[in-house]
C-alpha positions as CSV (number, residue, x, y, z in Angstrom):
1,X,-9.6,-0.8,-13.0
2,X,-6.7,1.2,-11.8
3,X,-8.7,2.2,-8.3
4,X,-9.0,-1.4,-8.1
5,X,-5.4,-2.0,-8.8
6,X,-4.5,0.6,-6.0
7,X,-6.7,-0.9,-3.6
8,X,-6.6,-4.1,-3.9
9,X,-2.5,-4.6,-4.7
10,X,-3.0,-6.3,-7.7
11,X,-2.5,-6.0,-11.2
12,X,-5.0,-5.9,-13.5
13,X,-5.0,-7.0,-17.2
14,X,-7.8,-7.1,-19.9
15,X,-8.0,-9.2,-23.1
16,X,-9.8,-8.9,-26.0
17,X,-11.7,-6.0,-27.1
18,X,-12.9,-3.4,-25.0
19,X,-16.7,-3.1,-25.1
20,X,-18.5,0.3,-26.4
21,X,-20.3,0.4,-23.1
22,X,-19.2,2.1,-20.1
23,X,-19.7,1.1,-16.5
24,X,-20.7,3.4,-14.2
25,X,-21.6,3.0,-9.9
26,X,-19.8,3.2,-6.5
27,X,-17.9,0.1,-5.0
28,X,-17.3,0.6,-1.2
29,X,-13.7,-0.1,-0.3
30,X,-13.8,-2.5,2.2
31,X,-16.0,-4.5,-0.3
32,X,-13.7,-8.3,-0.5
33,X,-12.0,-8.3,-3.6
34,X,-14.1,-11.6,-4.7
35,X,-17.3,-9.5,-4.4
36,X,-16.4,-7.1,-7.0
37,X,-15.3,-9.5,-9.5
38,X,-18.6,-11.7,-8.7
39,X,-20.0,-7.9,-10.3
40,X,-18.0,-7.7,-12.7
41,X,-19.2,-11.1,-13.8
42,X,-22.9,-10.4,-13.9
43,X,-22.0,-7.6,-15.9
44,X,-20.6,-10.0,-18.7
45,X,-16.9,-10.2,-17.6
46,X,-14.5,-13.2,-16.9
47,X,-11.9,-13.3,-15.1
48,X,-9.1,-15.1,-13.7
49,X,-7.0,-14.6,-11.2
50,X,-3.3,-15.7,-11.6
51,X,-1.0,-14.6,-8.3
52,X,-1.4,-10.9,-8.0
53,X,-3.0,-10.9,-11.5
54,X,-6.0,-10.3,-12.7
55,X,-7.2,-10.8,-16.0
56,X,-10.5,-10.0,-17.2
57,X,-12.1,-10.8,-20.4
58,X,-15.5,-10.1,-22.1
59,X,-17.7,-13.5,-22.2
């Protein structure tokens, strides 16, 4: 979340409790911003995006 918060200029905010899994892979950086969090939502995650925030959130 912080690489994303570096590339991307944005802040980045989670609620609720962490899961126990880990996520692990590669995300090119000239991927759209909207194309990560579309994989971070098949992977169980919500998100909304409020300005230059982001908040994500387990479903």
């Amino acid at each position: 979340m912080r690489q994303l918060q570096r590339w991307y200029d944005v802040d980045v905010e989670y609620r609720g409790k962490v899961p126990d899994r880990r996520f692990d892979g590669e995300i090119q950086r000239n991927l759209p911003l909207q194309d990560v969090l579309e994989g971070l939502r098949v992977s169980g995650m919500t998100f909304t995006i409020e300005g230059s925030k982001i908040i994500i959130q387990p479903i």
